[in-house]
C-alpha positions in Angstrom: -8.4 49.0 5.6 -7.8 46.3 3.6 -10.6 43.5 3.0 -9.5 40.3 4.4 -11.0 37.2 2.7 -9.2 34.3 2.5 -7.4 34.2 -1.1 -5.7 37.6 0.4 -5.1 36.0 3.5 -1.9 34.2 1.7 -0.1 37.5 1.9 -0.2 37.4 5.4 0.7 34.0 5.7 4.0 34.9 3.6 5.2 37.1 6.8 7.5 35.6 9.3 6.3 36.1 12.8 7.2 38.7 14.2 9.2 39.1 17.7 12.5 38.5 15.6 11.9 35.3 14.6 13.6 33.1 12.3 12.3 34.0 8.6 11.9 30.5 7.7 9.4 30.0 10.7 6.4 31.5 8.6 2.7 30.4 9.2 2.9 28.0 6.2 6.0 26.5 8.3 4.5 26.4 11.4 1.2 24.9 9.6 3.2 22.0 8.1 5.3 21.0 11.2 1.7 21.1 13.3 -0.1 18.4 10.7 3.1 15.9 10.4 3.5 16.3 14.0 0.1 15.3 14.3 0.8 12.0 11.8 4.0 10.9 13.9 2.3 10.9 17.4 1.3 6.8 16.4 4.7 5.6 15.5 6.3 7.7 18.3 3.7 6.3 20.9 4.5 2.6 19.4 8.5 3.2 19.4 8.5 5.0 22.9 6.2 1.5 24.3 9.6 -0.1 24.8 10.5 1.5 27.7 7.3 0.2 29.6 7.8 -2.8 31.9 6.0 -5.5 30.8 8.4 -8.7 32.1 5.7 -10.8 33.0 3.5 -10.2 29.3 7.1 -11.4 27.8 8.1 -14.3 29.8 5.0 -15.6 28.9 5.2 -14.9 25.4 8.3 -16.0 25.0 7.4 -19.2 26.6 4.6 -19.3 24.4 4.1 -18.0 20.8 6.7 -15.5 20.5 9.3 -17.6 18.9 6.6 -19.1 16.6 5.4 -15.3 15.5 9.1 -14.6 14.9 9.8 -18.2 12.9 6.6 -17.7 10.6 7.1 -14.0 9.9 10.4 -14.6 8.5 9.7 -17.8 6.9 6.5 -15.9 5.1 9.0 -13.1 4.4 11.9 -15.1 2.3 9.1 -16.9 0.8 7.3 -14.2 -0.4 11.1 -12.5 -1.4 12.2 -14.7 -3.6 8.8 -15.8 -5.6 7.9 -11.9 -6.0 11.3 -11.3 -7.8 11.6 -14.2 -10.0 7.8 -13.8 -10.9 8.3 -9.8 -11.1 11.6 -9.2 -12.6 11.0 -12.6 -15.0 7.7 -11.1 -16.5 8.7 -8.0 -17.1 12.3 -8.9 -18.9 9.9 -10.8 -21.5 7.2 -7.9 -21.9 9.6 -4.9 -21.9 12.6 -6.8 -23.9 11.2 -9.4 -25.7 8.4 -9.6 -28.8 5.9 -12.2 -29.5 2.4 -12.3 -30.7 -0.5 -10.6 -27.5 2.9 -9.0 -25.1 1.2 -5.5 -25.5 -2.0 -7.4 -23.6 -0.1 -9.3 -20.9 1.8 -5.8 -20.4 -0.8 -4.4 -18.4 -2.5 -7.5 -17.7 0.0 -8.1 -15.1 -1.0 -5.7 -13.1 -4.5 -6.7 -12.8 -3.4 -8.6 -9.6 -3.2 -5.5 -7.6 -7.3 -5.3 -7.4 -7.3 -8.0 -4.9 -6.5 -8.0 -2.0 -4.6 -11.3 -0.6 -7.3 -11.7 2.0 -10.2 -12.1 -0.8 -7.8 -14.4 -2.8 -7.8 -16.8 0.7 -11.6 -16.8 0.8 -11.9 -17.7 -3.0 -9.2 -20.2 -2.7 -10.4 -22.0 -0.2 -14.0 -22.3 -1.4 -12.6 -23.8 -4.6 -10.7 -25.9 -3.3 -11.6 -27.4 -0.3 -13.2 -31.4 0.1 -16.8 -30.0 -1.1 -15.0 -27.4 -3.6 -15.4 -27.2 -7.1 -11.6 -28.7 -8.1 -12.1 -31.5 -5.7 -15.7 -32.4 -7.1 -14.2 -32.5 -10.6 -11.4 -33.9 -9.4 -13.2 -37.3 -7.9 -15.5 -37.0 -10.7 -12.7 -37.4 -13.3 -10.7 -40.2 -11.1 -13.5 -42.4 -9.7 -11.9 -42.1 -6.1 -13.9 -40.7 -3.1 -13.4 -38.9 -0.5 -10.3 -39.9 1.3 -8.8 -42.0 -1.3 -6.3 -39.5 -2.4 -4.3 -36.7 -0.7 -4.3 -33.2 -1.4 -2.2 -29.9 -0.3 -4.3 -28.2 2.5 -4.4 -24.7 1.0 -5.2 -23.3 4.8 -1.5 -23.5 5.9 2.1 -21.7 5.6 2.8 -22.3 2.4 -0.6 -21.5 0.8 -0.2 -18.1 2.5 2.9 -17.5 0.8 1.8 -18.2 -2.6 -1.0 -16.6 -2.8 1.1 -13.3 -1.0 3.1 -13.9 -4.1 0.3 -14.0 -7.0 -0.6 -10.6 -5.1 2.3 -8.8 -4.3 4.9 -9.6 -7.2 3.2 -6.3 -9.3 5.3 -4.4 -6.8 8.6 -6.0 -8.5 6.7 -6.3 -12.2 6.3 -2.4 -12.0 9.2 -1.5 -11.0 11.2 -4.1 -13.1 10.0 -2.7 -16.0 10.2 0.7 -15.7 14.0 0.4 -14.9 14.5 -2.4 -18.5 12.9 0.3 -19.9 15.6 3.3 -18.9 18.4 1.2 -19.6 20.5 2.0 -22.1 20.5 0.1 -25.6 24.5 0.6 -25.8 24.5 -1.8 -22.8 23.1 -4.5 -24.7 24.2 -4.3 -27.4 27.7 -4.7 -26.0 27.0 -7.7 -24.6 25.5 -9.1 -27.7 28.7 -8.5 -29.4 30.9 -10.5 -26.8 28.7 -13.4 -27.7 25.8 -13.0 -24.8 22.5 -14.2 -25.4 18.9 -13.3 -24.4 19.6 -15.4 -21.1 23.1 -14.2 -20.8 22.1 -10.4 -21.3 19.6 -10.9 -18.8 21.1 -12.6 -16.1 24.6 -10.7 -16.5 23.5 -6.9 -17.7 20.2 -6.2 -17.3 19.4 -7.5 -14.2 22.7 -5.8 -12.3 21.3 -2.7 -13.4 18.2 -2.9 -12.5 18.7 -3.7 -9.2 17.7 -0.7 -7.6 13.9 -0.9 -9.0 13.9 -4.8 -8.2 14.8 -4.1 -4.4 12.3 -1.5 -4.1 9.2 -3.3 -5.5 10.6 -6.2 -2.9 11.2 -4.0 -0.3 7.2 -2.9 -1.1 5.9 -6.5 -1.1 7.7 -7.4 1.9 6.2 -4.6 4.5 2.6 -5.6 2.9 3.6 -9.6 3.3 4.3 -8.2 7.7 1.1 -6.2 7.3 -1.2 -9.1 6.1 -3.9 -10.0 8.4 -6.9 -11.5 6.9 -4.9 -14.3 5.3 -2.5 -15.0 8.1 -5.8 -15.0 10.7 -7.9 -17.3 8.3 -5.5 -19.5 7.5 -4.4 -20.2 11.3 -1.0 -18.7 10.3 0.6 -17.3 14.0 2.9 -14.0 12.8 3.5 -10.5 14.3 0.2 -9.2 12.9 -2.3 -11.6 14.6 0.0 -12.3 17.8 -0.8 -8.1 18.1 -4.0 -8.4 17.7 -4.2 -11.3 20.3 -2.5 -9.6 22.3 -5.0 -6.1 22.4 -8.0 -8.7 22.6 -7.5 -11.4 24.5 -4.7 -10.5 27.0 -6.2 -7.0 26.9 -2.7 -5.7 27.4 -2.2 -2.7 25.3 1.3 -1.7 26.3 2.4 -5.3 25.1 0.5 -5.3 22.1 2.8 -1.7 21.4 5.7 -3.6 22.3 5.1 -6.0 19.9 4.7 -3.5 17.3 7.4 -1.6 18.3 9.6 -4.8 17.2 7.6 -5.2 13.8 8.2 -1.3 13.4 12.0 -1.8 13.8 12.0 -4.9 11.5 10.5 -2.8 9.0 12.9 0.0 9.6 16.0 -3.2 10.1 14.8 -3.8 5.8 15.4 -0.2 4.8 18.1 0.2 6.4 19.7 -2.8 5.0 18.4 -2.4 1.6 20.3 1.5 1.6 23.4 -0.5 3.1 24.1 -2.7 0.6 23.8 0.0 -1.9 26.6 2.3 -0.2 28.6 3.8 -3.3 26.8 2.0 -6.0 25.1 4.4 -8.6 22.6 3.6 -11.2 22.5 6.2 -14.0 19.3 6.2 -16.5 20.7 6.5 -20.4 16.5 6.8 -21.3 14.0 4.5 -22.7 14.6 1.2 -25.0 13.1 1.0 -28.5 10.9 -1.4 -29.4 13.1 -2.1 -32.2 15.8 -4.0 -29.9 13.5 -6.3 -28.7 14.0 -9.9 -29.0 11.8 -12.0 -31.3 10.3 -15.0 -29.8 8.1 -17.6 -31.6 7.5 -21.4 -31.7 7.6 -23.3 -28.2 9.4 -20.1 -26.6 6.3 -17.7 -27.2 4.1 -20.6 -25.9 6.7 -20.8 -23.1 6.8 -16.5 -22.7 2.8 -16.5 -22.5 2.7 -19.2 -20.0 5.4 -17.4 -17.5 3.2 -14.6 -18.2 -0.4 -16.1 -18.2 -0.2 -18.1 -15.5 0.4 -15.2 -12.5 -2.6 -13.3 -14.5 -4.9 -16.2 -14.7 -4.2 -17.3 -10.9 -3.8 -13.8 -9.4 -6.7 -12.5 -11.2 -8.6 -14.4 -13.4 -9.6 -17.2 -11.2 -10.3 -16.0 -8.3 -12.2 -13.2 -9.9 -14.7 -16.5 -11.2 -14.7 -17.6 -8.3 -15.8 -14.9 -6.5 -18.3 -14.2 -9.4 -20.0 -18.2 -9.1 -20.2 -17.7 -5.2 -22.1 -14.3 -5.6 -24.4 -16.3 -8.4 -24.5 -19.1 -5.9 -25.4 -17.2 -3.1 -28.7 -15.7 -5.1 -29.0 -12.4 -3.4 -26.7 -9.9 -2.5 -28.2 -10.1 1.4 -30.4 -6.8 3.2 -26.7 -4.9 4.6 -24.8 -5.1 1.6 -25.6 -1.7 0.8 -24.8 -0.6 4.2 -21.8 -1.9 4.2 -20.6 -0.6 1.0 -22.4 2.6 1.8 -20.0 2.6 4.7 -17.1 1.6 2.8 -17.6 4.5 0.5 -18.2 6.9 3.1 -14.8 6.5 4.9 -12.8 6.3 1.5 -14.1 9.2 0.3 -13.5 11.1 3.9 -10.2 9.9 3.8 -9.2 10.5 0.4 -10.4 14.4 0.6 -8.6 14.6 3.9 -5.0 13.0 2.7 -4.6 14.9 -0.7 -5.8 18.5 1.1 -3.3 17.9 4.0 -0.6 16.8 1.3 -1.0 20.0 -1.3 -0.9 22.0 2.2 2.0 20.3 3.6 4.1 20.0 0.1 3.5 23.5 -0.6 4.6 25.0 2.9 7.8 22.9 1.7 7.3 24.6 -1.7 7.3 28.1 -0.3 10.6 27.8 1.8 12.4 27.2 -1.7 15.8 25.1 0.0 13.4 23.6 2.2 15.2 23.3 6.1 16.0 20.0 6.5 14.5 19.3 9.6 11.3 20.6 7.9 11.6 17.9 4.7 12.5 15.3 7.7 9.4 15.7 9.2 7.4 15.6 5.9 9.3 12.3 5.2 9.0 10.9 8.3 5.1 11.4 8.6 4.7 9.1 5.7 6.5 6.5 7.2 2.7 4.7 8.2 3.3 3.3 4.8 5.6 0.9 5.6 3.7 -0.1 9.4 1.0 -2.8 8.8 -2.5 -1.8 9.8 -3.0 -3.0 13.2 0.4 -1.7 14.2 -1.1 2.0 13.3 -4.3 0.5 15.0 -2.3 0.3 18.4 -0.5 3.7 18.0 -3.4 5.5 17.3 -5.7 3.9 20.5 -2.9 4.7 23.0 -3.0 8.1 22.2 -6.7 8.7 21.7 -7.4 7.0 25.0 -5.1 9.3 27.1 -6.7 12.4 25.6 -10.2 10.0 25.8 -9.3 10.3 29.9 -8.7 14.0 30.1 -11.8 15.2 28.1 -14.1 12.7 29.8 -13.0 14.4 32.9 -13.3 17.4 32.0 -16.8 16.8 30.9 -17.6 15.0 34.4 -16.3 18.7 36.0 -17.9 21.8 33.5 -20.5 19.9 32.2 -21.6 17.1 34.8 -22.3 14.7 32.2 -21.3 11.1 32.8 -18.2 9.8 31.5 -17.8 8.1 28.2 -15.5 7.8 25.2 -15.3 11.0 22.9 -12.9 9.9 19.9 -11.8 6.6 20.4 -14.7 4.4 19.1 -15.2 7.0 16.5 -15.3 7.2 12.7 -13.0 10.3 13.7 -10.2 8.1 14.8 -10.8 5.5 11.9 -10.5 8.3 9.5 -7.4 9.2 11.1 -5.8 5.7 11.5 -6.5 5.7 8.0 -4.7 9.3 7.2 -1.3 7.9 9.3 -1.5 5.3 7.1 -1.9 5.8 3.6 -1.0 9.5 3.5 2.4 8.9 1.6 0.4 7.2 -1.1 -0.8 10.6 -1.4 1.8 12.7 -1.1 4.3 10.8 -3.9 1.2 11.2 -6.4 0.4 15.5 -5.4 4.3 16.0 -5.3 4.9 14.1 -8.5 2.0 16.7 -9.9 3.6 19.5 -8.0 7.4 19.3 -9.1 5.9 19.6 -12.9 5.1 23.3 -12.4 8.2 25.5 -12.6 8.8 28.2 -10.0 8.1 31.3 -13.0 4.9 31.0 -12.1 4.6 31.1 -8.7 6.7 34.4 -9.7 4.6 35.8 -12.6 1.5 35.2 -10.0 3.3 37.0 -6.8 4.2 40.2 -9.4 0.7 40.2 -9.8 0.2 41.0 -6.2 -1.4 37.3 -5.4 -0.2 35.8 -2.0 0.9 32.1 -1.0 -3.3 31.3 -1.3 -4.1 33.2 -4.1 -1.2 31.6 -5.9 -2.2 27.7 -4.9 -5.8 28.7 -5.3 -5.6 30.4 -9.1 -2.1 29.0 -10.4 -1.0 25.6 -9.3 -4.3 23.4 -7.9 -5.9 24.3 -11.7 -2.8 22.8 -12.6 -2.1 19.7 -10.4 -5.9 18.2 -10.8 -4.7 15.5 -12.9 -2.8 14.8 -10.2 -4.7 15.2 -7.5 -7.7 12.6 -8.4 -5.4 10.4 -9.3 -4.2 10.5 -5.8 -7.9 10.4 -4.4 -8.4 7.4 -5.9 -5.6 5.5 -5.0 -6.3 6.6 -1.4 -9.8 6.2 -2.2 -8.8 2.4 -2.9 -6.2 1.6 -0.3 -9.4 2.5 2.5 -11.9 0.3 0.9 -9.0 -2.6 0.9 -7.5 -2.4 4.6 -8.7 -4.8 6.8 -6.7 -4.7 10.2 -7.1 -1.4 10.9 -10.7 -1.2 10.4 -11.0 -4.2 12.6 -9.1 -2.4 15.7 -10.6 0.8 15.1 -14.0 1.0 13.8 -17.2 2.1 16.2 -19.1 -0.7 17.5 -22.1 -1.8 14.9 -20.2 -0.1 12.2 -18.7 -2.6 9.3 -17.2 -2.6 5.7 -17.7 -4.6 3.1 -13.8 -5.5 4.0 -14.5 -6.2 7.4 -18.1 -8.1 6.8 -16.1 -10.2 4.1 -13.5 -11.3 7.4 -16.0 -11.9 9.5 -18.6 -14.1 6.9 -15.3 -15.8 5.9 -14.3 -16.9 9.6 -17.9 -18.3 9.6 -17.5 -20.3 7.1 -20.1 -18.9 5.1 -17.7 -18.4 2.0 -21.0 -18.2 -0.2 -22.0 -15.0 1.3 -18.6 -13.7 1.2 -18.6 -13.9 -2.8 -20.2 -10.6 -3.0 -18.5 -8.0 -0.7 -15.3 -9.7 -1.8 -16.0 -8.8 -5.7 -17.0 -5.4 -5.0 -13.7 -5.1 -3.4 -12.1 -6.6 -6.5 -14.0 -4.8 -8.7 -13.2 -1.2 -7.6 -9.7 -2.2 -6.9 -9.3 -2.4 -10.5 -9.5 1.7 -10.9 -6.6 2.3 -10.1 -4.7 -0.4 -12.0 -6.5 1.1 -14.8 -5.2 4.7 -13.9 -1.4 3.0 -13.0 -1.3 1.5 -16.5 -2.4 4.6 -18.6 0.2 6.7 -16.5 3.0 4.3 -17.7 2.2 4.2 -21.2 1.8 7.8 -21.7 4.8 8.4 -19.6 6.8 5.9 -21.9 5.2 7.5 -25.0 6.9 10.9 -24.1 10.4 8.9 -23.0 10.3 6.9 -26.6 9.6 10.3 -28.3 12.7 12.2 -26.8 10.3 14.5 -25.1 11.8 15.3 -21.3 9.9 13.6 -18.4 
């Protein structure tokens, strides 16, 4: 007989059931629908909420709070639109197109916002600049006046959530911005310098039509985060969809409304898509490969100075600042307290889970759809739709995930009261099991752009070569294409790895009792008002945040050294 281990074990795996069945419906198959099935049973739990009856929950919401959730959410929404594209899209026009003395620095400088989240931004913010702040101190200092003699802009309000969601989010449209002034074509411009158009002209008229697509998409990013913000919204005494579900869960303890309630952020979300694909219809967008540097246009004089300002002033506020901040309040606070360690101990604990968990179920899942070559349809539907938990905001994954878990919480607690006449009790819900997998619904798509990115890369002669060589579907992944993909696949780790240590909301539904992160411990010190002690777990945050950035930047040089050289991408 033939000795089974499990690199071998592939070539069993390759073989359609049998009975008849379908050849497409293979182990691997069957493997892959069972994993994204799993993922889907949140958003399927929040959608099918709807048809509960919950009149009385909603007459008094809507009597109460629910057209102020609905007002703020879209007022924070257009807000947060139209600051992230002319920040975004203006920034990276004068990086990609334009030259003048330190653009290769603000290039990836720009980015640097991304390490923070907009939740630590809030907590620096305010310390600075509230009545016993730093800015105000100076301030009276410089003027004479005292304390009540002059008026200043409360920070804690609408509007100071939608700014500082803008010095956060507008990398979304920055990234994508650029890449796409970087594809288009230099005939383009150059025909609309001969008719007579200038840098502004060009801009406005050529290059921004065309690089719609990427503009929209980086917008489209920053506007599901801007729905999934909750530590900014809740601090700032901001009512939107985010905290009215969270009041909701708590203090009504009415978890079929709270579902409802996401169910209608869910379809808002999916409402944005939609639209966004609309509006498109026929329009195509062709790439005509990357711009030389040689085209760019030379500023000096006051519009340098005026280029380094558009440019230096979303660095120094997004990033710069606050990261001082932070920095004097840790200094400040003398001592980084006795659970600091615990709490990042913690912190590191679940992203690493998570990360290990989300790239091995996304190699398994994108190489079942790998191994079916066409890929069924309804088997590349499912893959998308399980990473759909990208787009939900945190506590709307929260309530999908605690519906579930407490049904099956029901059945196994009875089932232990019967066989093994122990008490009744919670088995996963309360657990790091169904953090870990809250986490996994969520941020799973993260992982599976970066391990298919990796994966397309290796052409199909090799999984060829390797099968002539009498390897199956394991020995193959195993020996030929994880080797190959491990660029890739820390790469998606981290980012994972980061997006864990940064979510807030869902960590605050579904963490275990007496178990905190240094996100969660930063809320709760903040809500205190004991800003000072926030400083610390706050520029941790910050401070690993900035690994990936790193990693983002270095991806999109190399990856416009290989366009600029002619090589293929």
């Amino acid at each position: 007989m033939e000795k089974l281990t499990w690199l071998n074990l592939g070539k069993r795996l390759d073989h359609p059931l049998k009975g008849g069945w379908p050849r497409w419906l293979s182990s691997w198959t069957l493997l892959t629908l069972a994993l994204t099935g799993l993922l889907l049973i949140p958003t399927l739990t929040v959608l099918l909420s709807l048809f509960a009856d919950e009149r009385q929950v909603w007459e008094h919401l809507a009597d109460t709070v629910l057209g102020l959730y609905v007002r703020n959410s879209l007022v924070m929404m257009a807000g947060v639109a139209v600051g992230v594209i002319l920040v975004g899209s203006g920034t990276a026009w004068l990086v990609t197109m334009c030259q003048f003395w330190g653009r290769a620095w603000l290039e990836w400088m720009l980015v640097l916002p991304l390490a923070a989240p907009t939740y630590v931004l809030a907590y620096a913010y305010t310390d600075f600049l509230q009545v016993t702040g730093g800015f105000q101190i100076w301030l009276r200092r410089v003027t004479g006046w005292g304390i009540g003699d002059y008026w200043f802009p409360n920070i804690r309000s609408l509007w100071g959530a939608i700014l500082l969601l803008i010095l956060t989010l507008y990398p979304y449209v920055y990234l994508s911005a650029r890449l796409a002034f970087q594809e288009q074509s230099v005939a383009c411009l150059e025909v609309s310098r001969s008719l007579g158009y200038g840098p502004w002209a060009s801009f406005r008229k050529v290059a921004l039509p065309l690089a719609r697509p990427g503009i929209v998409a980086g917008c489209l990013l920053a506007l599901m985060e801007t729905l999934n913000d909750f530590g900014t919204v809740s601090y700032f005494g901001v009512d939107t969809f985010t905290t009215g579900i969270y009041r909701t869960w708590t203090a009504l303890g009415n978890p079929v409304a709270a579902a409802q309630l996401s169910a209608l952020l869910l379809l808002l979300v999916l409402l944005l898509m939609a639209v966004e694909q609309f509006s498109r219809r026929r329009a195509r967008y062709y790439r005509q490969g990357f711009k030389p540097t040689s085209t760019r246009y030379r500023l000096q004089g006051i519009r340098a100075v005026g280029a380094w300002l558009a440019c230096g002033i979303p660095i120094g506020l997004g990033f710069v600042v606050p990261a001082l901040i932070l920095l004097n309040m840790t200094l400040r606070q003398g001592e980084l307290g006795r659970r600091f360690w615990s709490y990042a101990q913690n912190s590191f604990l679940l992203s690493t889970i998570t990360a290990v968990i989300a790239v091995s179920v996304s190699v398994v899942v994108l190489y079942g759809l790998r191994l079916q070559g066409g890929s069924p349809w309804g088997l590349r539907l499912a893959v998308q739709l399980s990473s759909l938990g990208y787009a939900l905001p945190g506590v709307v994954i929260a309530v999908g995930v605690l519906i579930p878990l407490g049904w099956l919480d029901q059945l196994l607690s009875y089932l232990r009261q019967v066989v093994l006449q122990q008490p009744p009790g919670l088995v996963i819900g309360g657990t790091l099991t169904a953090l870990v997998f809250g986490y996994l619904v969520r941020f799973l798509a993260v992982s599976l752009a970066t391990v298919e990115a990796t994966l397309l890369r290796i052409p199909p002669s090799l999984d060829e070569a390797a099968r002539s060589l009498g390897q199956g579907s394991l020995g193959t992944l195993w020996r030929v294409h994880l080797p190959l993909m491990s660029g890739g696949i820390l790469g998606a780790m981290l980012l994972v790895f980061v997006d864990v240590m940064k979510e807030l909301p869902a960590t605050m539904v579904l963490r275990p009792f007496n178990f905190d992160t240094l996100a969660v411990q930063t809320y709760r010190l903040a809500a205190d008002e004991r800003l000072a002690e926030a400083g610390a777990p706050a520029l941790a945050i910050v401070l690993v945040g900035i690994l990936p950035v790193i990693l983002l930047n270095s991806q999109m040089a190399r990856q416009r050294n290989l366009g600029s050289s002619g090589d293929p991408l």
